[in-house]
RODO-2510 file (C-alpha; in nm, 4 decimals, decimal comma):
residues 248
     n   res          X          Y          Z
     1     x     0,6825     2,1336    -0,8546
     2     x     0,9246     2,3751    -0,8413
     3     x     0,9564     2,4168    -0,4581
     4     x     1,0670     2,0369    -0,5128
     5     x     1,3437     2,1080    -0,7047
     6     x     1,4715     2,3647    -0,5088
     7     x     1,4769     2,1210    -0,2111
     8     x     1,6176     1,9042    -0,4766
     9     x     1,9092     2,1067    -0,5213
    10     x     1,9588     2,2611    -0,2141
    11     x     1,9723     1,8391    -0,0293
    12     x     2,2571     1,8011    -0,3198
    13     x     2,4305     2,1248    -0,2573
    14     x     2,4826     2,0474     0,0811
    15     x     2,5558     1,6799     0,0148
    16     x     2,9090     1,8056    -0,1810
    17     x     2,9598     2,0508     0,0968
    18     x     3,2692     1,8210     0,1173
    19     x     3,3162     1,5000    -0,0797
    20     x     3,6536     1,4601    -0,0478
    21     x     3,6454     1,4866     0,3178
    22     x     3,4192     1,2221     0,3583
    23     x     3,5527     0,9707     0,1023
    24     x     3,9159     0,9807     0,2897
    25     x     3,6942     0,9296     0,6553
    26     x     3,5469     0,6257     0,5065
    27     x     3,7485     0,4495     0,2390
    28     x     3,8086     0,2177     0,4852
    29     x     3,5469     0,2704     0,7453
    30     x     3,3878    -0,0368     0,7980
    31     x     3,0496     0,1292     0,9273
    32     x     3,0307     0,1831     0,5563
    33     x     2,6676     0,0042     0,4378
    34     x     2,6146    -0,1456     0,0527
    35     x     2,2192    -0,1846     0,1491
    36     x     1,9552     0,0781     0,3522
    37     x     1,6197     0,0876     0,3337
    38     x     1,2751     0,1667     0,4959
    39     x     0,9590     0,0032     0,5772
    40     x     0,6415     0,1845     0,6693
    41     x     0,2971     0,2678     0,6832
    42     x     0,1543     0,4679     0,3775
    43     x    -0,1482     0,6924     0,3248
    44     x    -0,2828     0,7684    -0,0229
    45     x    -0,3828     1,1408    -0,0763
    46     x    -0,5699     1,1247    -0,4233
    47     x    -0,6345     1,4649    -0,6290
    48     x    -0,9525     1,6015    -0,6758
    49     x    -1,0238     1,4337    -1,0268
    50     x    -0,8932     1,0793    -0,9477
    51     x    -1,0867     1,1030    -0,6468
    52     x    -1,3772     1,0025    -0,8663
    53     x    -1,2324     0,6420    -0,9206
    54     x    -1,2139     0,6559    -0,5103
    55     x    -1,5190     0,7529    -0,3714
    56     x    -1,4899     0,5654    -0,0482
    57     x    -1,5940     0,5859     0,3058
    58     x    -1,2314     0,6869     0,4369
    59     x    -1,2397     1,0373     0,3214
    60     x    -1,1274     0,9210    -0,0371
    61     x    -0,7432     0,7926     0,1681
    62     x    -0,5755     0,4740     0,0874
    63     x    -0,4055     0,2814     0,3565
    64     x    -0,1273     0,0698     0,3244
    65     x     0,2241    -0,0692     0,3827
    66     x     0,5613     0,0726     0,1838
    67     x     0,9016    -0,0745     0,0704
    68     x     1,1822     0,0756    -0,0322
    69     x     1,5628    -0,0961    -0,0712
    70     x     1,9099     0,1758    -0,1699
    71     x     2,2280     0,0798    -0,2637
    72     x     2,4894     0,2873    -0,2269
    73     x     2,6633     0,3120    -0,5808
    74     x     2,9904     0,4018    -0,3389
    75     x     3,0096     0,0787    -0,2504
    76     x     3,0239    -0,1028    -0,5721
    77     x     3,3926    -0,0799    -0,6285
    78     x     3,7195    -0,1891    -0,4693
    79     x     3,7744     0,1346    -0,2604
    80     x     3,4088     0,1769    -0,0293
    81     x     3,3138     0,4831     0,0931
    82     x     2,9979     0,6857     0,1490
    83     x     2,8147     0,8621    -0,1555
    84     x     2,5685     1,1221    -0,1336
    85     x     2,3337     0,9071    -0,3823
    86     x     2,1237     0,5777    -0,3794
    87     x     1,9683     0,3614    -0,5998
    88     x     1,7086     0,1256    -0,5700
    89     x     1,3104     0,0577    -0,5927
    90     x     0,9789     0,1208    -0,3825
    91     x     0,7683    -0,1349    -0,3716
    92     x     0,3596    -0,0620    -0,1972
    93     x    -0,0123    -0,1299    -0,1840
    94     x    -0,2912     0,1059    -0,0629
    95     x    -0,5632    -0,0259     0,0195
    96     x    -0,8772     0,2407    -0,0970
    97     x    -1,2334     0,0482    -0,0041
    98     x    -1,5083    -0,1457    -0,0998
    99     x    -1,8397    -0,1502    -0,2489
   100     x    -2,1420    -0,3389    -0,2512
   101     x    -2,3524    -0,4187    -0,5695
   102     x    -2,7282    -0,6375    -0,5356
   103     x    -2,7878    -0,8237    -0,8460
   104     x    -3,0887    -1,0052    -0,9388
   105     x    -2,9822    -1,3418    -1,1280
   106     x    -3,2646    -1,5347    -1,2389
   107     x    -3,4891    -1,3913    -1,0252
   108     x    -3,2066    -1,4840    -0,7501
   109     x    -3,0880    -1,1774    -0,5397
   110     x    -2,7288    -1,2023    -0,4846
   111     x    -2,4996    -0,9508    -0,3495
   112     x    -2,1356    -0,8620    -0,4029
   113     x    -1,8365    -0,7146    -0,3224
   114     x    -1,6081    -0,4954    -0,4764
   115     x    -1,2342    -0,4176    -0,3475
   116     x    -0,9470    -0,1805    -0,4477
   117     x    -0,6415    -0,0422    -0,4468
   118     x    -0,3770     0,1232    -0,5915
   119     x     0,0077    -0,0278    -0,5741
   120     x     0,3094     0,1569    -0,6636
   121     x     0,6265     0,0104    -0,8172
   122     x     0,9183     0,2837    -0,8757
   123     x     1,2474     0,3397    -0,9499
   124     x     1,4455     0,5526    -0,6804
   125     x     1,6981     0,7867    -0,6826
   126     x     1,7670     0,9383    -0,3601
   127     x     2,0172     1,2189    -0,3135
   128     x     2,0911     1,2778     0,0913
   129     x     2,4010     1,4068     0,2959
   130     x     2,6907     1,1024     0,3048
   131     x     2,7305     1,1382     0,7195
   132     x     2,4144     1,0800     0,8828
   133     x     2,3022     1,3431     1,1871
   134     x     2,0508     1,3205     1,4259
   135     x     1,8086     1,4887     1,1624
   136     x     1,9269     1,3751     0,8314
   137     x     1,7033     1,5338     0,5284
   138     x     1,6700     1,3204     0,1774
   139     x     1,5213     1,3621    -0,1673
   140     x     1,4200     1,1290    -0,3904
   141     x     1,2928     1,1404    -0,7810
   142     x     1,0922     0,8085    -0,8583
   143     x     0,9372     0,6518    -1,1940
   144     x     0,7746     0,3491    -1,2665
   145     x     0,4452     0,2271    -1,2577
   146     x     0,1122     0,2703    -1,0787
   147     x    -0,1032    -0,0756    -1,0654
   148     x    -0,5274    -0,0457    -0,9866
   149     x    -0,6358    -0,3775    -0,8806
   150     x    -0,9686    -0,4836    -0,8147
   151     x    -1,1451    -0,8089    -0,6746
   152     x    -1,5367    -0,8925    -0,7098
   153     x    -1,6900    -1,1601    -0,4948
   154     x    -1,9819    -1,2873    -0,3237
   155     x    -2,0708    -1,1070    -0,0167
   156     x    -2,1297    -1,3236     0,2871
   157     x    -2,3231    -1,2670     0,5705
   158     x    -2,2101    -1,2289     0,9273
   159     x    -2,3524    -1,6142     0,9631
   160     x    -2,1950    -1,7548     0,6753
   161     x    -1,8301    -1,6217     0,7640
   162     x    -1,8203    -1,7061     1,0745
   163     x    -1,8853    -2,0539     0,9946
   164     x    -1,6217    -2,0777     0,7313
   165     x    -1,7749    -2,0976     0,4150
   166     x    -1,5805    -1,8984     0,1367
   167     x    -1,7266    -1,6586    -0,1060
   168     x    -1,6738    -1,7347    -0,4345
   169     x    -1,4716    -1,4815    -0,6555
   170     x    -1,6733    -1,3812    -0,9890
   171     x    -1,3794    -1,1534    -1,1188
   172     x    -1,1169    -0,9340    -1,1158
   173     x    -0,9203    -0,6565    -1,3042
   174     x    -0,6473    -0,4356    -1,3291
   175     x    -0,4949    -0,1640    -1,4984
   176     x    -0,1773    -0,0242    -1,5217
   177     x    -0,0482     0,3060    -1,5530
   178     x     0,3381     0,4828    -1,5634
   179     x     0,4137     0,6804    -1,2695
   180     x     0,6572     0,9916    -1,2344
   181     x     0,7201     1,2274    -0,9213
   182     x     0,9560     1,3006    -0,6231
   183     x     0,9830     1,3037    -0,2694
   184     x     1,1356     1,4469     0,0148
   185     x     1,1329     1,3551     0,3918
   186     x     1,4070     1,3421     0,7194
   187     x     1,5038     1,0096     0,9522
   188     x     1,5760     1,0664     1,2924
   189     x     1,8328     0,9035     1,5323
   190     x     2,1509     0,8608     1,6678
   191     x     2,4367     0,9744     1,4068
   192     x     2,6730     0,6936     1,5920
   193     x     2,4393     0,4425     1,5768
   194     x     2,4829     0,3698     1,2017
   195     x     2,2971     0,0567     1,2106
   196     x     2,0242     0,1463     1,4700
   197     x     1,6924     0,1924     1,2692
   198     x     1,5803     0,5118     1,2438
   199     x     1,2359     0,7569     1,2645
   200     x     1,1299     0,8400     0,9114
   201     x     0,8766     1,0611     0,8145
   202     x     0,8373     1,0406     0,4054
   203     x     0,5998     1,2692     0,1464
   204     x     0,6247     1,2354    -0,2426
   205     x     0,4040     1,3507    -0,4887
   206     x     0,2789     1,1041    -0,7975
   207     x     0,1588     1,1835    -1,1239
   208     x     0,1565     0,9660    -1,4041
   209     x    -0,0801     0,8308    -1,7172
   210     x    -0,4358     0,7788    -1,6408
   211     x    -0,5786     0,4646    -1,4983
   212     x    -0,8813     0,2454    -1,6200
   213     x    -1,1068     0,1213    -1,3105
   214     x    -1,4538    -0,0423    -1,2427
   215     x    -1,7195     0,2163    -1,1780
   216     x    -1,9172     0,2063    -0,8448
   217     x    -2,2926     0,0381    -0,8939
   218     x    -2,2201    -0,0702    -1,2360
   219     x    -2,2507    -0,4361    -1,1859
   220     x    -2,4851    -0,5808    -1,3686
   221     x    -2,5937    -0,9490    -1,5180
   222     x    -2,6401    -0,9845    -1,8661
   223     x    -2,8661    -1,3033    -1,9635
   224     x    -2,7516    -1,3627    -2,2764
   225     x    -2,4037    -1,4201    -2,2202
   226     x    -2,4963    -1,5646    -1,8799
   227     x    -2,2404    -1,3640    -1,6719
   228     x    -2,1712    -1,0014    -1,4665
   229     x    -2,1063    -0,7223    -1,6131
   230     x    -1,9317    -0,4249    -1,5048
   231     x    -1,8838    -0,0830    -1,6203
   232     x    -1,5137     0,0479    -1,6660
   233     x    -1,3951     0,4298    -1,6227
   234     x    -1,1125     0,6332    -1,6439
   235     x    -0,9395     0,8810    -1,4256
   236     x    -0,6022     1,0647    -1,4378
   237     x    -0,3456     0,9580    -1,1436
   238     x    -0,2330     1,2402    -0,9101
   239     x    -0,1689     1,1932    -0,5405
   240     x     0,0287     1,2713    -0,2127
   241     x     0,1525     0,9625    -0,0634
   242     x     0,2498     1,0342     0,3155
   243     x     0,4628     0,7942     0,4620
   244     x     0,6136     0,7197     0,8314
   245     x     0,8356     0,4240     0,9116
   246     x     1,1594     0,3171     1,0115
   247     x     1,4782     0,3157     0,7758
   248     x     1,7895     0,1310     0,8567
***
């Protein structure tokens, strides 16, 4: 964590290498943008002891899509010009696996399916030079929330999807947990092509309270109250989230 900061302070260092320069260059610069953002693909490195609320097939990695939207707080008044900071949120979903689960039900052998994932919902403040160059470094703290979702439903055969017929969904459940970290990354592109999208390559660290999820072969049915049954465990969130994308 502390090599983070450093980068921290060393993107906002060289950020203010000259403020005032760039605020007369682009007071009334109209390549000046209010929005930015970036859109991406997403891969979810979990630690070693939430990897037991993982356990998948995909080397314990989540897959997924990311959002993020800035403003640029220099924008917000009458005079525009180009801060070194931006505000906004991060909006994803990783996608971590599935598992299968044969119940007997009344003497009935059913199976079903299990999916999960893990979506992030943060707060961003990004700190990043004011010009943009062709390699243009950012850092980012985040907070918010982390969000395990799961679905359970019957499992179809290969015969009975590809004639249509829908699996019904016997339940699902979440938990939520807050979320804390920061990340750093570069875009890449053409410093005079302010509105061409650029290359982004994007890695932040997450830790935050521990998340509640449905334990692997736990389903069960219970005859009395006539329904499934799962088993629920815990497991502290930690994990590298790699990103690459385009920001613009």
């Amino acid at each position: 964590m502390r090599s983070y900061l450093q980068i921290l302070l060393a993107v906002a260092c060289f950020s203010f290498l000259s403020p005032v320069q760039a605020r007369q260059q682009t007071r009334s610069n109209p390549d000046v943008q209010a929005v930015n953002g970036f859109v991406g693909l997403q891969v979810g490195i979990p630690s070693a002891e939430m990897q037991r609320a993982i356990r998948n097939r995909m080397g314990n990695l989540g897959f997924g899509l990311g959002l993020i939207i800035l403003s640029d707080p220099g924008t917000w008044g009458a005079h525009k010009y180009k801060s070194s900071f931006r505000l906004g949120g991060e909006l994803g979903y990783s996608y971590y696996g599935r598992f299968l689960s044969d119940v007997s039900i009344n003497g009935y052998e059913g199976s079903y399916k299990t999916s999960y994932g893990l979506a992030q919902l943060n707060v961003v403040i990004q700190v990043r030079p004011p010009q943009l160059q062709r390699i243009s470094p950012f850092v980012d703290v985040i907070a918010g929330g982390n969000f395990y979702l799961s679905r359970t439903k019957e499992n179809l055969n290969a015969i009975e999807s590809a004639l249509g017929i829908q699996g019904f969904e016997i339940d699902s459940y979440a938990s939520v947990g807050f979320n804390k970290g920061i990340a750093a990354g570069f875009s890449f592109g053409d410093p005079d092509l302010y509105r061409a999208p650029r290359l982004t390559i994007r890695l932040s660290y997450n830790m935050g309270s521990d998340i509640h999820y449905v334990e692997r072969n736990s389903l069960t049915y219970n005859p009395g109250a006539n329904r499934l049954e799962y088993q629920v465990g815990r497991a502290p969130v930690r994990y590298f989230m790699a990103q690459l994308g385009v920001s613009f």
